[in-house]
Residue, then its C-alpha position, 0 to 999 in steps of 0.5 A: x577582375x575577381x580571383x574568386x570563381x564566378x559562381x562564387x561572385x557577390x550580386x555586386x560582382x556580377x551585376x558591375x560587369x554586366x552594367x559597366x557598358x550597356x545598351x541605352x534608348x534605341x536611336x531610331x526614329x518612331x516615324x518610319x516616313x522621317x527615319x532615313x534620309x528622302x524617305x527611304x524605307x531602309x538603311x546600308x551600311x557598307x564598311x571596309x577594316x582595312x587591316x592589311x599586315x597590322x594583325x599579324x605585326x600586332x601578333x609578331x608575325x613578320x615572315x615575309x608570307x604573312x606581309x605579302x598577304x596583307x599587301x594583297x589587300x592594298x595592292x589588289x583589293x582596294x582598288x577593286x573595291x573602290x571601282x565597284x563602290x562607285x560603279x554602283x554610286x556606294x558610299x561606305x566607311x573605311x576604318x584603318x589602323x594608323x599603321x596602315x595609313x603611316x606604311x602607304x601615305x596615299x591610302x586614307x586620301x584614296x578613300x576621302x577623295x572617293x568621298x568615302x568616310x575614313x575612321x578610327x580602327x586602333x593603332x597596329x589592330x592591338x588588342x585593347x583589352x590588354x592595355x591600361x587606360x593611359x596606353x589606349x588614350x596615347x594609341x587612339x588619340x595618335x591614331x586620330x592624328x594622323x588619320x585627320x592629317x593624311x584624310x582632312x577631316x577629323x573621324x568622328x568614329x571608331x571600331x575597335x580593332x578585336x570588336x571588344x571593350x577594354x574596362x577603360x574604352x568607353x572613357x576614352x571614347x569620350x574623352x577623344x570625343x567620338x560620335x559614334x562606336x561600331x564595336x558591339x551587339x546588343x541589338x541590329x539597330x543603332x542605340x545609346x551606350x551607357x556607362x553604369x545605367x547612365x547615357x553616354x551621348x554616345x551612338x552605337x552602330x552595331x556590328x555582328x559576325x554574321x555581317x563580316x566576311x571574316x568567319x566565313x572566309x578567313x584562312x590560317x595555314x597553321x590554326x584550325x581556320x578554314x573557309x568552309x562556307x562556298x561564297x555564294x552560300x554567304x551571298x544568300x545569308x547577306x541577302x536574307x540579312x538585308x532583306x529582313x533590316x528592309x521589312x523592319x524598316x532598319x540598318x542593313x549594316x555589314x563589314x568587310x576585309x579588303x585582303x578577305x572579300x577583295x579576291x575575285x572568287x569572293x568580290x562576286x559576292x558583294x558585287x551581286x549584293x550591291x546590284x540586288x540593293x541597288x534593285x530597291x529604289x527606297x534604299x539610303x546607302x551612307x556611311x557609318x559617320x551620316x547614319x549617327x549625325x542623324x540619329x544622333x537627335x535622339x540620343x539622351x539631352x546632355x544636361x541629363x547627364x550626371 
């Protein structure tokens, strides 16, 4: 980047950044009668980061409270999550650092043989904006490994662990021959990437935080970060979010933390979000990996690309 202050920056400096990953054509379907799978009017997209210990390892932080606090979300979230996923025949996404997959070998096959989607989410949650194009290839292409080996099937998505791009994530994305990314937020429906002005083949499945858990009930006992929002407010956010992706006929698309949303006074919440979903009859719940297999006919012809 430019040692130079922004407001100094040539059009050409600025103009780069803005254009090096960019949104493309939206993916979805003119026709609302064709959008979604058996006519339904509207998409959800439940998906689950299965963090764990891996942001505090990824930071340093090894006392044995910070490990405990991550292993509550294997050991007590997860499984009530998949009780409640099934009890309300949901399917969702799954996206796991490799790290997590390596400390419990029989996570990621728990997940595929609930016939839930497993997907990429880095290697120890790393911060990707730190790491040169040869350590992010080396890291997710590891991660890919040994997800494909523990679930079967190779992930066909990634989210990156902090919700951002490197300058060199957008290549590797595609050199790995990723389907879809679920990173970024340029709009609340799925679009192509560009790279440069130019389509990518990529599908994005946009993410925000007002649809994560994270910043309304995240704890950390030495920093300023407190749960300020009472759970059942952030209920009725989710239902408003849900409700107006319904009206425009689009993705209802939210991310969760199995050691955030899995403790009993918060599970309510999504528990009373699937039972309130599961009142509309004309909704596809899917995974992440369904959703860009189908919108993914929309994306640029690839003998378009240069």
């Amino acid at each position: 980047m430019s040692s130079e202050p922004p407001w100094s920056w040539p059009e050409t400096t600025w103009r780069g950044h803005v254009e090096r990953v960019r949104a493309g054509r939206p993916l979805m379907d003119a026709d609302p009668a064709r959008r979604w799978r058996d006519g339904a009017k509207a998409a959800v997209l439940l998906s689950f980061d299965s963090d764990h210990e891996t942001p505090s390892l990824r930071d340093g932080e090894t006392s044995p409270g910070k490990m405990a606090a991550g292993e509550y979300g294997i050991r007590v979230a997860v499984p009530r999550i998949l009780e409640l996923l099934d009890r309300y025949e949901a399917k969702a996404s799954f996206f796991i650092p490799a790290v997590c997959a390596l400390l419990r070998p029989h996570e990621v096959p728990g997940y595929a043989e609930a016939g839930h989607e497993v997907a990429v989410h880095g290697w120890i949650h790393e911060r990707n904006t730190q790491l040169s194009h040869e350590q992010e290839l080396d890291l997710l292409g590891r991660s890919l490994e040994v997800l494909h080996k523990q679930s079967g099937v190779r992930p066909v998505g990634i989210r990156t662990p902090s919700w951002d791009f490197s300058d060199s994530t957008l290549d590797v994305v595609r050199e790995l021959g990723f389907l879809y990314d679920s990173s970024l937020m340029a709009d609340d429906e799925p679009y192509e990437l560009l790279a440069q002005g130019q389509p990518t083949g990529v599908v994005e499945i946009p993410v925000e935080w007002i649809r994560d858990d994270a910043p309304y009930l995240m704890m950390d006992r030495f920093a300023s970060l407190r749960p300020y929002t009472p759970p059942r407010q952030l209920l009725q956010i989710w239902k408003d979010e849900f409700d107006a992706a319904y009206a425009a006929g689009g993705v209802f698309q939210l991310t969760m933390h199995p050691h955030i949303i899995g403790h009993r006074s918060r599970l309510v919440v999504l528990q009373e979000l699937l039972a309130y979903i599961r009142g509309f009859d004309d909704v596809w719940v899917t995974t992440h990996a369904e959703l860009a297999d189908r919108v993914s006919a929309h994306l640029t012809p690839r003998d378009t690309h240069s």
